[in-house]
Backbone as ProteinMPNN parsed JSONL, in Angstrom:
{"seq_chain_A": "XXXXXXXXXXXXXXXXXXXXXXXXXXXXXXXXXXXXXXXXXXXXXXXXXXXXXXXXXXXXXXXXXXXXXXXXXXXXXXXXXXXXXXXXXXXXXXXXXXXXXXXXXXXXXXXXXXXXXXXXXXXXXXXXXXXXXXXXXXXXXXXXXXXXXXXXXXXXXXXXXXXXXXXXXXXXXXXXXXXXXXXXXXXXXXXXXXXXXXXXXXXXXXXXX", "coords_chain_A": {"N_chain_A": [[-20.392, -19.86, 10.358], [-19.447, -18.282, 7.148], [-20.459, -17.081, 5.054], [-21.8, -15.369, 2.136], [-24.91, -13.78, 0.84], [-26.544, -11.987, 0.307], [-26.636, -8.513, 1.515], [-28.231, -6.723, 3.675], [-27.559, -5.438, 5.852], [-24.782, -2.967, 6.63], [-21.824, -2.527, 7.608], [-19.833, 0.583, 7.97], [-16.881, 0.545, 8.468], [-10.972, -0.903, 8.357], [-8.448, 0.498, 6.834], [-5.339, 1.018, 6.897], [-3.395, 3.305, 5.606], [0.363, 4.172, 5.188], [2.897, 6.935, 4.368], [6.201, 6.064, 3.81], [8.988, 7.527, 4.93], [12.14, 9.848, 5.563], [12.259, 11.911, 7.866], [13.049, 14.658, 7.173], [14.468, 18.479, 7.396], [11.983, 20.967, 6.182], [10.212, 19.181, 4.272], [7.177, 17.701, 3.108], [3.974, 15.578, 2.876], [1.597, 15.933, 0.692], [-2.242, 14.403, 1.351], [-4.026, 14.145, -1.861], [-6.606, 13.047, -2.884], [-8.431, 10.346, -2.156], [-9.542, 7.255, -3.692], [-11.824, 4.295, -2.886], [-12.933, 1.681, -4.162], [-14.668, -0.999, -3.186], [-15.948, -4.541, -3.371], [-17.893, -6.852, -2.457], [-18.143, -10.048, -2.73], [-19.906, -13.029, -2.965], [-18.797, -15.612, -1.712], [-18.03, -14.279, 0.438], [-15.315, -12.803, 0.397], [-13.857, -9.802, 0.036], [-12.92, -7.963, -2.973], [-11.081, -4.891, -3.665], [-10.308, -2.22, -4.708], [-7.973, 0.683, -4.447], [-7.298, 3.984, -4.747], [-4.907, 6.589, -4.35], [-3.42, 9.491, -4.131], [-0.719, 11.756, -4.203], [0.81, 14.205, -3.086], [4.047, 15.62, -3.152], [6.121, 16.671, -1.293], [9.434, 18.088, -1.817], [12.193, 15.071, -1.568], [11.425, 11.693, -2.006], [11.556, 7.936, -1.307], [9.475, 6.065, -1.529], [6.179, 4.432, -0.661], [4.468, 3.507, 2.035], [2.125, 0.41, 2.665], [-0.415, -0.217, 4.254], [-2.391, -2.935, 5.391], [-4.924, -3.909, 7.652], [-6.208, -7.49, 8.053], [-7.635, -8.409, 10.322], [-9.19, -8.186, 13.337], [-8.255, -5.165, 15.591], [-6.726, -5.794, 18.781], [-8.179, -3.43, 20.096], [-10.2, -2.993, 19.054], [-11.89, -4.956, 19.049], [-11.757, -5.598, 21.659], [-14.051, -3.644, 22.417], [-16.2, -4.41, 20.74], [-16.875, -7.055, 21.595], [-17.643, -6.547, 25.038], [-19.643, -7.369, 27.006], [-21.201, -8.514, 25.49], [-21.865, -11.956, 24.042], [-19.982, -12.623, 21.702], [-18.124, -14.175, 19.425], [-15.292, -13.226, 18.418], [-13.838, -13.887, 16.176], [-15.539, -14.273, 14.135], [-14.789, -11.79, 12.943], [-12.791, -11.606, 11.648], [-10.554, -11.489, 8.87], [-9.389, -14.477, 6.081], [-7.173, -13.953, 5.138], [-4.815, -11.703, 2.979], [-4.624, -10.952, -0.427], [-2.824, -9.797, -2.495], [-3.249, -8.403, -5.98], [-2.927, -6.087, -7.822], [-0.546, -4.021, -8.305], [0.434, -0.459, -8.801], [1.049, 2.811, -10.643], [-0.139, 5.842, -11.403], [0.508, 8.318, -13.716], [-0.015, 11.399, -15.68], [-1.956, 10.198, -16.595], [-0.951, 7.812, -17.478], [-0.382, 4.46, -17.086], [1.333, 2.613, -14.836], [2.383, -0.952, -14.045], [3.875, -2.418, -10.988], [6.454, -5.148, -10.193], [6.787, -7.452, -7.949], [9.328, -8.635, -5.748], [11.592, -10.149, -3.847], [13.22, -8.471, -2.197], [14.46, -4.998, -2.081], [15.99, -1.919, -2.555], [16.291, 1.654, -1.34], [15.716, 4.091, -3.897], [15.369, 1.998, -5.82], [13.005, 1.423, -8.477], [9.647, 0.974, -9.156], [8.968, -1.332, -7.979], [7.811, -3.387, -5.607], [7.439, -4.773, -2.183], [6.331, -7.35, 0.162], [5.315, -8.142, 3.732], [4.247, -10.248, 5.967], [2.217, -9.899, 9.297], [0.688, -10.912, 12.135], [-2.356, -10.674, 11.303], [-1.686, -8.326, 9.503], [-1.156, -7.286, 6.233], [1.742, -5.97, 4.961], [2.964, -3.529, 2.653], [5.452, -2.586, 0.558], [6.39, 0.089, -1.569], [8.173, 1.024, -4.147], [9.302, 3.552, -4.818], [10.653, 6.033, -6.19], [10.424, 9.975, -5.683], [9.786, 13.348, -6.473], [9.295, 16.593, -5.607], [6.439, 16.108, -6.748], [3.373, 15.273, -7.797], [1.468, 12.272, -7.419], [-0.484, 9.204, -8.254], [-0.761, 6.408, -6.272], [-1.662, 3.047, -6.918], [-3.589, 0.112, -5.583], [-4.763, -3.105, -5.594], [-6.069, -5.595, -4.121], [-7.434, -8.509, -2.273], [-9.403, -9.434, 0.459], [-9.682, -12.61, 1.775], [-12.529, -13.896, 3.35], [-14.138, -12.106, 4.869], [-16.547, -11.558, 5.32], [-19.39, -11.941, 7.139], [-22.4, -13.961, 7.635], [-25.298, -14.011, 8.986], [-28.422, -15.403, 10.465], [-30.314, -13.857, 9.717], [-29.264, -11.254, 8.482], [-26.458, -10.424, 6.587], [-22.825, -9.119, 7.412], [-20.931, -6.483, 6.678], [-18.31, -6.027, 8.682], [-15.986, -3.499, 8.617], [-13.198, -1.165, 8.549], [-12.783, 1.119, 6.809], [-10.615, 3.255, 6.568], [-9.259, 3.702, 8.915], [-6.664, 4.325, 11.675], [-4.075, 6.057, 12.058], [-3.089, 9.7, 10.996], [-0.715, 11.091, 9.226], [-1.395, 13.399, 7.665], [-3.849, 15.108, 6.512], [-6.831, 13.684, 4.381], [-7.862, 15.172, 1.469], [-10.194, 14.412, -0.18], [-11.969, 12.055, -0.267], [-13.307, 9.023, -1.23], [-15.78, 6.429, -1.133], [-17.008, 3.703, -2.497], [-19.078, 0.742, -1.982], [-19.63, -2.57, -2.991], [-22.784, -4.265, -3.5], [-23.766, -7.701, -3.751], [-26.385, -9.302, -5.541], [-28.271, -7.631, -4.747], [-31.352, -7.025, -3.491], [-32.634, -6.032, -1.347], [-33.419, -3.265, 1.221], [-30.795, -1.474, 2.549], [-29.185, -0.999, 5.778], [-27.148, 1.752, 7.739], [-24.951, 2.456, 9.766], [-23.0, 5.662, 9.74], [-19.809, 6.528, 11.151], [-19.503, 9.557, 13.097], [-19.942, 13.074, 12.465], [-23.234, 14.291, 13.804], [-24.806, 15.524, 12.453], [-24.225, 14.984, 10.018], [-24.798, 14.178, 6.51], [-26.474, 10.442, 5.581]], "CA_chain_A": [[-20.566, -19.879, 8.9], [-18.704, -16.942, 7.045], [-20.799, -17.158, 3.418], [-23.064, -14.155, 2.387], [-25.55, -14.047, -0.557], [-27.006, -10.405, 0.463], [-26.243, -7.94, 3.173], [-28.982, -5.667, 3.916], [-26.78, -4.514, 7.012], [-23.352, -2.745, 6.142], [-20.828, -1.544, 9.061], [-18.299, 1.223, 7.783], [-15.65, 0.893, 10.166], [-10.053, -0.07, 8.555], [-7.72, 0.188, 5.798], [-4.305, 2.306, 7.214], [-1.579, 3.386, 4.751], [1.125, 5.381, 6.077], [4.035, 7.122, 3.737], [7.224, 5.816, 4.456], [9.965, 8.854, 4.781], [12.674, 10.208, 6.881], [11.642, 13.177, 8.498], [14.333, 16.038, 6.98], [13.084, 19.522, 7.166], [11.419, 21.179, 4.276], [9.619, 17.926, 3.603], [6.432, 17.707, 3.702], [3.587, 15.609, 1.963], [-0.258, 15.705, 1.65], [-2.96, 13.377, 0.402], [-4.842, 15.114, -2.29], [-7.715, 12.091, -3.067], [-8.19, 8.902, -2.077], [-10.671, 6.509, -3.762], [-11.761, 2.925, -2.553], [-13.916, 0.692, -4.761], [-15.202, -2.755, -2.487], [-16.897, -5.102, -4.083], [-18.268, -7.793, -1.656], [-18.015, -11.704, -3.596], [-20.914, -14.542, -2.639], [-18.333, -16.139, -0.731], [-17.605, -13.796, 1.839], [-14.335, -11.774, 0.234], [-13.989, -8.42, -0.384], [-11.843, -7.261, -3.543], [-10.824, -3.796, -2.909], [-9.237, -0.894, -5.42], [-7.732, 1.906, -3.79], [-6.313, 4.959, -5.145], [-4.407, 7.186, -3.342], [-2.869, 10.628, -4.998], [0.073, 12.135, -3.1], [1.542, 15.247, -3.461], [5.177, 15.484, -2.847], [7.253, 18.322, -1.532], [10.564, 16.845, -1.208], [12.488, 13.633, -2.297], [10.572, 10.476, -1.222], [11.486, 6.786, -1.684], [8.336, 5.5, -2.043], [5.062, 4.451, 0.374], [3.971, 1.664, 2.706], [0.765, 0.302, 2.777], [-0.401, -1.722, 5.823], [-3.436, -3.672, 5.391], [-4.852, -5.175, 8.481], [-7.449, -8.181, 7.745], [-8.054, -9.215, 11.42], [-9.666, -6.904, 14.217], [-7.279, -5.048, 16.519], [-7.005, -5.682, 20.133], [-8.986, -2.725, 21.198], [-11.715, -3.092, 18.418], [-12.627, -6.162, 19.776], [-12.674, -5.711, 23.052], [-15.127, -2.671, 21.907], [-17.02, -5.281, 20.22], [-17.453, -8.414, 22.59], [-17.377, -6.185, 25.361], [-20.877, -7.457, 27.579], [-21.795, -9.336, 24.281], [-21.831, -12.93, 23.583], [-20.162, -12.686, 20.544], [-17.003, -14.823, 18.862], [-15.091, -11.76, 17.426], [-13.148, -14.461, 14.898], [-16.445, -13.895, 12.96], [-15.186, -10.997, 11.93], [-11.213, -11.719, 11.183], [-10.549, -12.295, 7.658], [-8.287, -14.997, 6.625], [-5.928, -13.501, 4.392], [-4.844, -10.513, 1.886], [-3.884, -11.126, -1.077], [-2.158, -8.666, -3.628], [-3.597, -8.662, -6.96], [-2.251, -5.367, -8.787], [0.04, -2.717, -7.388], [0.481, 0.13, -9.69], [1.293, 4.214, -10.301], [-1.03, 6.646, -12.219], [1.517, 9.445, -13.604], [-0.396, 11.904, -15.992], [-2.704, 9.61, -17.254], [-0.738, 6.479, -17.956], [-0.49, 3.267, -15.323], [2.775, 1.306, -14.588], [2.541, -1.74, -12.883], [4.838, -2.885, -10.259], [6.697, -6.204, -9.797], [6.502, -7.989, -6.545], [10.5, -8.749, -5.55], [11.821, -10.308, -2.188], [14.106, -7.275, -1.737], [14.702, -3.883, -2.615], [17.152, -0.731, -1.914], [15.675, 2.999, -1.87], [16.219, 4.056, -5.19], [14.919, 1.166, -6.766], [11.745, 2.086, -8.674], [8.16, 0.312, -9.86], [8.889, -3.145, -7.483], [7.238, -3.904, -4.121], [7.828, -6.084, -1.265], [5.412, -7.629, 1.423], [5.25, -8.754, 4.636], [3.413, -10.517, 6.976], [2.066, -9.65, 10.912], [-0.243, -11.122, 12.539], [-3.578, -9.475, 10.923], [-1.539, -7.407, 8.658], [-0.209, -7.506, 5.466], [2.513, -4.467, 4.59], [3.484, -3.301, 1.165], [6.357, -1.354, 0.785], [6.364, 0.592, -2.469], [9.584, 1.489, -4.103], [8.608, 4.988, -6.34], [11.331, 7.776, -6.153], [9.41, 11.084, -6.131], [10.434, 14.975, -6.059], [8.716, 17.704, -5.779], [5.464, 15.838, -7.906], [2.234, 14.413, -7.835], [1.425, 10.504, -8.164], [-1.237, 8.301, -8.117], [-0.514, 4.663, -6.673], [-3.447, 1.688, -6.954], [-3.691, -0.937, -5.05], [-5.268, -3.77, -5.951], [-6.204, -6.575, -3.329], [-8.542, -9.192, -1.755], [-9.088, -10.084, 1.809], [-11.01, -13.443, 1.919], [-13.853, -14.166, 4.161], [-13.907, -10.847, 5.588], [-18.144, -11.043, 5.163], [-20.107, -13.128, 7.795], [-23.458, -13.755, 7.557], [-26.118, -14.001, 10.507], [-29.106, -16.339, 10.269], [-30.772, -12.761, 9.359], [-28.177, -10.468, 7.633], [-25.113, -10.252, 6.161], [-22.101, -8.209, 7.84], [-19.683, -6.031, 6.638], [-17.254, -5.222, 9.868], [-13.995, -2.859, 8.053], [-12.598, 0.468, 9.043], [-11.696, 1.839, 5.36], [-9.692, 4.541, 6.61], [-9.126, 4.057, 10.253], [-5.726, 4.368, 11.744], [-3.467, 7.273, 12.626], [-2.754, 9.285, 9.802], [0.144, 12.159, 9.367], [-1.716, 14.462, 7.018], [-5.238, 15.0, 5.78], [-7.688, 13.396, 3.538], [-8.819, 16.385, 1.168], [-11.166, 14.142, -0.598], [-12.552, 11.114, -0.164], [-14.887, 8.479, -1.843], [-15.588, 4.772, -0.79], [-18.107, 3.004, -2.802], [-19.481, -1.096, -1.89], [-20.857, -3.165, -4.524], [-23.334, -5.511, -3.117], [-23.462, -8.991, -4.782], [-27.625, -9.921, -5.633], [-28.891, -6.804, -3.527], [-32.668, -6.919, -3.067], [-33.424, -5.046, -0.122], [-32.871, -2.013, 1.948], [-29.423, -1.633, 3.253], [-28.919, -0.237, 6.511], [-25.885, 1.952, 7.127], [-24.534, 3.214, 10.574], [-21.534, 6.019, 9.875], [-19.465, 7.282, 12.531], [-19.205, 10.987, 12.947], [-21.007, 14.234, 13.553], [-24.945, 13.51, 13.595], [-25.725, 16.435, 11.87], [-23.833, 14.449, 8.557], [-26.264, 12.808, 6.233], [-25.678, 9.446, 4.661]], "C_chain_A": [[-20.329, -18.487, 8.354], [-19.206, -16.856, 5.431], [-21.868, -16.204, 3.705], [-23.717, -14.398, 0.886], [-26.361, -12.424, -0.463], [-26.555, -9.973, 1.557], [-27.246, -6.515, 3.229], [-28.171, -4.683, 5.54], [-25.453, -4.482, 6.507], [-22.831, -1.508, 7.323], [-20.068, -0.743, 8.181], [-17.511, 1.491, 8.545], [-14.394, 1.065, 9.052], [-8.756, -0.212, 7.018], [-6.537, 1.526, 6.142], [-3.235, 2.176, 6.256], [-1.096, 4.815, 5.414], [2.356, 5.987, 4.914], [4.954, 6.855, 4.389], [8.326, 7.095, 4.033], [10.85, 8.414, 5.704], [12.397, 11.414, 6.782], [12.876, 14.258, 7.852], [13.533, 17.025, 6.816], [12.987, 19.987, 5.921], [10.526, 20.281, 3.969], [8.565, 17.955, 3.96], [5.386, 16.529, 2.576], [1.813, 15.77, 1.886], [-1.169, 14.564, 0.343], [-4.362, 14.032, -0.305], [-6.432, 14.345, -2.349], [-7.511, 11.093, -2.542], [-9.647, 8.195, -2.569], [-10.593, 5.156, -3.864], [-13.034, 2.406, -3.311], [-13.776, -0.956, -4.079], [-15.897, -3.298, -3.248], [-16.977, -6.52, -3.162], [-18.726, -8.982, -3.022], [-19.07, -12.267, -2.62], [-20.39, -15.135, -1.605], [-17.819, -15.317, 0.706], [-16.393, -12.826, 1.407], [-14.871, -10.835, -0.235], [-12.766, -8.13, -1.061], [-12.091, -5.736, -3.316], [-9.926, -3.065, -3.661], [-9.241, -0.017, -4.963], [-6.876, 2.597, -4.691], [-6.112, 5.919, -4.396], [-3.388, 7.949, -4.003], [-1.926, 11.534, -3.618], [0.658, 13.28, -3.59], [2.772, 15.981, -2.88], [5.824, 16.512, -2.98], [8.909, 17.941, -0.726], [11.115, 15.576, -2.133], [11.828, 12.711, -1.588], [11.03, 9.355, -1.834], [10.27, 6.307, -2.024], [7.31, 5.698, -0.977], [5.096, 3.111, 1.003], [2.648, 1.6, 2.501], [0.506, -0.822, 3.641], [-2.004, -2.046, 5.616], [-3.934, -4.413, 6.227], [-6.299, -5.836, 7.924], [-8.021, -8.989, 9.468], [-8.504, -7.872, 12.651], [-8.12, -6.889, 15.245], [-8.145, -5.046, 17.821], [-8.342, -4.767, 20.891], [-10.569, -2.853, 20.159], [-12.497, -4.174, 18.961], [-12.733, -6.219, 20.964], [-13.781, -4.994, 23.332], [-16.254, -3.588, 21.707], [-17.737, -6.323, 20.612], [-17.549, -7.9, 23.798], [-19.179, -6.087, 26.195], [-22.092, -8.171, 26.602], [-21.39, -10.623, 24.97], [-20.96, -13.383, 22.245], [-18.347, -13.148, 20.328], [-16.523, -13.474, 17.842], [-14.112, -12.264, 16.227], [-13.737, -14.721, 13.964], [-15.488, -12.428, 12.317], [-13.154, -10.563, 11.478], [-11.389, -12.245, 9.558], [-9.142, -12.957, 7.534], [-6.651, -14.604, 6.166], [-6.075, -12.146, 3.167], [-4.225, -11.244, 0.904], [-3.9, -9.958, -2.277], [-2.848, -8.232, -5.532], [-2.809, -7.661, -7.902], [-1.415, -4.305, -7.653], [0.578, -1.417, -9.073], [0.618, 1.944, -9.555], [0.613, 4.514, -11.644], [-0.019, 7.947, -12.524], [0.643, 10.273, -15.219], [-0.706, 10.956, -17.302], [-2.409, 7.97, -17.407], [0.174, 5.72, -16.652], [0.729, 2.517, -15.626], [2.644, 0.324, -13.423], [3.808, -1.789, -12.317], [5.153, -4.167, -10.323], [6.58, -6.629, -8.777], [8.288, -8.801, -6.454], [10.369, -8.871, -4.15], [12.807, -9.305, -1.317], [14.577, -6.066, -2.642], [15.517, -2.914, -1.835], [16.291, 0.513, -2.053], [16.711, 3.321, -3.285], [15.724, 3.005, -6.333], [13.239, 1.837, -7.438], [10.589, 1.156, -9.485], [8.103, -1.207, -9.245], [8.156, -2.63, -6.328], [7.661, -4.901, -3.595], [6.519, -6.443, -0.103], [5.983, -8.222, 2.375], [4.343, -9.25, 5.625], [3.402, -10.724, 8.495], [1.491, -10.79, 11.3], [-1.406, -10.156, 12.494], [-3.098, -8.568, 10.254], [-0.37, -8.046, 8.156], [0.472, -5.881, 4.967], [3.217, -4.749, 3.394], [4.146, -1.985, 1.46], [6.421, -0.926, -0.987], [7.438, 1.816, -2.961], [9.213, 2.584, -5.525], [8.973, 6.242, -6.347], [10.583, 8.665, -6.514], [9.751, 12.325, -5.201], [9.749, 15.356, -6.804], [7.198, 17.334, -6.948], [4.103, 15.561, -7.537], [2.328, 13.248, -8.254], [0.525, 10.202, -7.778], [-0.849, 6.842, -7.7], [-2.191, 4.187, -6.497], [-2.744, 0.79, -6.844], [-4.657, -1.82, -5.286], [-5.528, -5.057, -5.131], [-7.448, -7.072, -3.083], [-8.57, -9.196, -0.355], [-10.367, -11.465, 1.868], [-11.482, -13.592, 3.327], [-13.478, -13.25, 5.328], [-15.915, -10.78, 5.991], [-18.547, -12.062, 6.511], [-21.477, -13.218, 8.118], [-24.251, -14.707, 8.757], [-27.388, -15.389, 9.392], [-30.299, -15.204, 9.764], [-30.658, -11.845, 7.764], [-27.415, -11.062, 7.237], [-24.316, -9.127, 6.737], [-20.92, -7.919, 7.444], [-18.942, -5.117, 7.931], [-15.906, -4.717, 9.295], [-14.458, -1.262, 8.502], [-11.632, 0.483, 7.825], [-10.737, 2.673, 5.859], [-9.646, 4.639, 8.464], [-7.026, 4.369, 10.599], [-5.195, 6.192, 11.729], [-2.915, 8.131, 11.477], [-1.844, 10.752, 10.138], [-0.403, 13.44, 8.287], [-3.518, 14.173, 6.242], [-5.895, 15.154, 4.362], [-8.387, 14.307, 2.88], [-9.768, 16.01, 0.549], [-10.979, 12.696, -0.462], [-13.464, 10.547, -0.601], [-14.63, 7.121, -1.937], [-17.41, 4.71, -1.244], [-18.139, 1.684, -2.861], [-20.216, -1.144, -2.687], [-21.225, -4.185, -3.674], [-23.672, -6.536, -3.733], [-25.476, -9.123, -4.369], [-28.157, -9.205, -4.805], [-30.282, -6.327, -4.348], [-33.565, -6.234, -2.432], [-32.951, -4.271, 0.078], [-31.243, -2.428, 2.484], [-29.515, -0.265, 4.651], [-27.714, 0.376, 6.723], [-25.936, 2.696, 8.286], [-23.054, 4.095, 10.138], [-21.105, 6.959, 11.164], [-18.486, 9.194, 12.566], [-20.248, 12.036, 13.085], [-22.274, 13.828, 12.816], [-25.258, 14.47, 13.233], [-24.873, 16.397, 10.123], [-25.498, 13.646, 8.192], [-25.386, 11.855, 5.295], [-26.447, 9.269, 3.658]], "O_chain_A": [[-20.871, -17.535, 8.915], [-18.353, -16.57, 4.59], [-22.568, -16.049, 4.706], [-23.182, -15.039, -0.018], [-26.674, -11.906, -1.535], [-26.129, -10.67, 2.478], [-26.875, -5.418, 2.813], [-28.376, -3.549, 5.975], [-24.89, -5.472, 6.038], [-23.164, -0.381, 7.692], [-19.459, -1.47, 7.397], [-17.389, 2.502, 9.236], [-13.253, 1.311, 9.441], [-8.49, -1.272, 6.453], [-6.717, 2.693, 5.792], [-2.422, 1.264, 6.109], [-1.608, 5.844, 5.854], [2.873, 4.952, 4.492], [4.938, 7.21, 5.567], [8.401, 7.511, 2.877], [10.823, 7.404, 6.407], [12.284, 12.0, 5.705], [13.722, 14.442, 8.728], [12.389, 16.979, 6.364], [13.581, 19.662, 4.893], [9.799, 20.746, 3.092], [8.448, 18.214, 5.157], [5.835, 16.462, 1.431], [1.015, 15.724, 2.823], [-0.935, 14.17, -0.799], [-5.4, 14.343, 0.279], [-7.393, 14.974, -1.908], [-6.336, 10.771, -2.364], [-10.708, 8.466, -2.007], [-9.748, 4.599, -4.566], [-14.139, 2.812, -2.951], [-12.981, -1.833, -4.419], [-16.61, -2.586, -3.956], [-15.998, -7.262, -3.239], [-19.448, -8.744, -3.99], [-19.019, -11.894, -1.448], [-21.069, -15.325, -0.596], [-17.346, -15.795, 1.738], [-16.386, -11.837, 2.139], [-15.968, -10.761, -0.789], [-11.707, -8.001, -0.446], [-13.157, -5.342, -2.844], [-8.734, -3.18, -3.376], [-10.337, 0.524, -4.811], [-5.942, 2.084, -5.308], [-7.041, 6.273, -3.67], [-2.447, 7.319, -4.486], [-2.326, 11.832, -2.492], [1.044, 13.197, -4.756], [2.553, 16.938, -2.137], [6.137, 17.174, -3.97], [9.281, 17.664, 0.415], [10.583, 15.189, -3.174], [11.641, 12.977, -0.401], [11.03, 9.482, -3.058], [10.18, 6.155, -3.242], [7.291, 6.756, -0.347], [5.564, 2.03, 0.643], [1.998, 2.596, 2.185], [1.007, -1.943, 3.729], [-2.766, -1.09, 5.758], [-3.725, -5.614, 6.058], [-7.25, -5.181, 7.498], [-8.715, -10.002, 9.546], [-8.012, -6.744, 12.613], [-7.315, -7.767, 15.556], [-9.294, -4.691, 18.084], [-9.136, -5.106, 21.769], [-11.725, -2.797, 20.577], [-13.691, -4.116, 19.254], [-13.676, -6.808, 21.493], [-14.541, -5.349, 24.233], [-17.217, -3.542, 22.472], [-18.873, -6.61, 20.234], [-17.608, -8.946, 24.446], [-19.875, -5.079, 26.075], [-23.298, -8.331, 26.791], [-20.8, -10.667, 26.05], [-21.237, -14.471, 21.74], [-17.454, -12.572, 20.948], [-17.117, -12.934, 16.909], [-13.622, -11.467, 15.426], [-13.225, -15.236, 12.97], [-15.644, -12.153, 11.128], [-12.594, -9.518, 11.147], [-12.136, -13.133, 9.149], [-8.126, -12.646, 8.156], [-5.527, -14.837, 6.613], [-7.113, -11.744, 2.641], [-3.38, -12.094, 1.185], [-4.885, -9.42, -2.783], [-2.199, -7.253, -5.901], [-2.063, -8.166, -8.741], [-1.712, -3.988, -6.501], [0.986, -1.818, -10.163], [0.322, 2.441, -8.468], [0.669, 3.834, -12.669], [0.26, 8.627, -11.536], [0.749, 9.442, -16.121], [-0.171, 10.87, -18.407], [-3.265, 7.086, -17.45], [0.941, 6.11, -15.771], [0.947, 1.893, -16.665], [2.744, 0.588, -12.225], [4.788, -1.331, -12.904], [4.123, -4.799, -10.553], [5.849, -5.784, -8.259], [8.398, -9.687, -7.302], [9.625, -8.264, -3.379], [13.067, -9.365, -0.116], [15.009, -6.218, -3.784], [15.717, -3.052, -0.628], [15.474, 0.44, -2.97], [17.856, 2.985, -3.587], [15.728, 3.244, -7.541], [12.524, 2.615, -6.806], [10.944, 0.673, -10.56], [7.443, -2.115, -9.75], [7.95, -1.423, -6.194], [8.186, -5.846, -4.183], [5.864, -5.504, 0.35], [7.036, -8.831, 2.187], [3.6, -8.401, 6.118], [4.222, -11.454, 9.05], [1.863, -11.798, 10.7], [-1.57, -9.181, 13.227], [-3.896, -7.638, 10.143], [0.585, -8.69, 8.59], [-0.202, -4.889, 4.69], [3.857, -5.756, 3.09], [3.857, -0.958, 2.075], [6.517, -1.929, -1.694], [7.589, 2.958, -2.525], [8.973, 2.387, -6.716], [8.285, 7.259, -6.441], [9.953, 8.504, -7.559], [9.919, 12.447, -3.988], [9.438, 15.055, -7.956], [6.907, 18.14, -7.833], [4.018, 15.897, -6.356], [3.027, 12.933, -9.218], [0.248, 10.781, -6.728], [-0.613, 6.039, -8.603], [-3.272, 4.67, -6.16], [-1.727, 0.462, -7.455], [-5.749, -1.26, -5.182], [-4.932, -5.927, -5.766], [-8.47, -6.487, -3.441], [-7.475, -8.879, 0.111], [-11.585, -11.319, 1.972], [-10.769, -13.393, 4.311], [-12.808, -13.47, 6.337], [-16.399, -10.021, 6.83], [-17.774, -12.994, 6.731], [-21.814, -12.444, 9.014], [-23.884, -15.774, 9.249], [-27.273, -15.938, 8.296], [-31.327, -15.756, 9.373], [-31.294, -11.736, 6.716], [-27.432, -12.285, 7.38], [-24.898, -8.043, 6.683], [-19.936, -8.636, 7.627], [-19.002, -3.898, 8.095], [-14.863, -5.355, 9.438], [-15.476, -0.593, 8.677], [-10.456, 0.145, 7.686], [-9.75, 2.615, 5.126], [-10.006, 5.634, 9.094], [-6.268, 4.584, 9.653], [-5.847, 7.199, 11.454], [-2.168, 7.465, 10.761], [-2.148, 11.457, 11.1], [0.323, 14.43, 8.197], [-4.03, 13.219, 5.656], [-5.773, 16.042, 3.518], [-9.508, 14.545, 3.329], [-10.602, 16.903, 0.393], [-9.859, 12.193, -0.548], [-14.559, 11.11, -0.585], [-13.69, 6.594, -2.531], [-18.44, 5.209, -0.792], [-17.371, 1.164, -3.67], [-21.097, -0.408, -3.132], [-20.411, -4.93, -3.128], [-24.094, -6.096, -4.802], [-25.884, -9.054, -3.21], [-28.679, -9.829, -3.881], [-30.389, -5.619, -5.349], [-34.726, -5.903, -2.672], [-31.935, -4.037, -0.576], [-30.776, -3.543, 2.717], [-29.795, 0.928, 4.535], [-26.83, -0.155, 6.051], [-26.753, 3.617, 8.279], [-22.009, 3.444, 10.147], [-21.737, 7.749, 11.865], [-17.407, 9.668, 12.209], [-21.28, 11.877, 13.738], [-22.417, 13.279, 11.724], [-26.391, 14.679, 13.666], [-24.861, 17.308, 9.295], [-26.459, 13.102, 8.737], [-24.361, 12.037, 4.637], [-26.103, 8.525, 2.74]]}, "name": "protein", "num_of_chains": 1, "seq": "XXXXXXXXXXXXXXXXXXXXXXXXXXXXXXXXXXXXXXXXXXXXXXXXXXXXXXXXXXXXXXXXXXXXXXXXXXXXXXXXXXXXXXXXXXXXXXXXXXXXXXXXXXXXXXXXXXXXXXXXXXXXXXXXXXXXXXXXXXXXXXXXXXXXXXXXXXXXXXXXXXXXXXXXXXXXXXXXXXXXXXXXXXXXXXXXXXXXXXXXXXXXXXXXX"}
């Protein structure tokens, strides 16, 4: 049963975006902010606004964004790993897209959603689907600038609730990344929250949460 109505327990574990480039030298880019607003639904989804500010030294076609909604291989064997435990509790079943969009000194342009695009094209997107991941390719010529994109998505029944708790299992920001996070800020909205929330994060134990 994958329905939640509170979650006094909340995991922060993945949400990987990668810039898509070709490597030429000179080029370089870095990620000045990134902020994620969750908002956990009754039924078990999690909508999910991300912004993500890039600062571009160089020409760039655009970005990818890879979204996985299902645990990877090694998380789960991490996870069931001398347990008991069905780890398709904690697969969600799908992403879906809601806004895609660019922040350019102050004012927001959505994107279209198109089944094909060329570099050079500018303000469309395309998706695709893995197994456990959905990828957005984001078509947004950019030299020498700053940009903001926002992402806008769901993943349903990502929540699964115990005969106890409620569990959120995601890794906002896991994955391999080519340049560092100079700021960061991920805030969950809990739906009808009552009680304490517990909150394991992973990293040096002399952080406070």
């Amino acid at each position: 049963m994958k329905k939640i109505l509170i979650i006094p327990l909340l995991f922060l574990a993945i949400t990987a975006i990668f810039l898509g480039q070709n490597k030429v030298q000179a080029k370089s880019y870095t990620i000045e902010d990134m902020d994620i607003q969750a908002t956990v639904d009754n039924n078990g989804s999690v909508k999910i606004e991300q912004k993500i500010t890039y600062n571009f030294n160089g020409s760039y076609n655009g970005i990818y964004i890879n979204i996985p909604y299902q645990l990877e291989d090694i998380e789960a064997e991490k996870l069931v790993k001398g347990n008991k435990i069905n780890d398709d509790l904690y697969n969600g079943k799908k992403v879906t897209i809601n806004k895609v969009s660019t922040i350019i000194n102050g004012a927001e342009t959505a994107f279209s959603e198109v089944k094909f695009a060329t570099n050079g094209n500018k303000n469309v997107y395309t998706t695709t689907n893995e197994k456990g991941l959905k990828n957005i390719k984001l078509y947004s010529p950019s030299n020498d600038t700053t940009k903001t994109f926002k992402v806008d998505y769901t993943i349903d029944d990502l929540c699964v609730k115990h005969n106890d708790i409620g569990e959120l299992y995601y890794n906002f920001i896991g994955g391999a990344w080519e340049a560092t996070i100079k700021k960061l800020n991920i805030d969950i909205y809990i739906p009808q929250n009552t009680e304490n929330i517990e909150v394991w994060g992973h990293g040096p134990y002399n952080r406070t949460i």
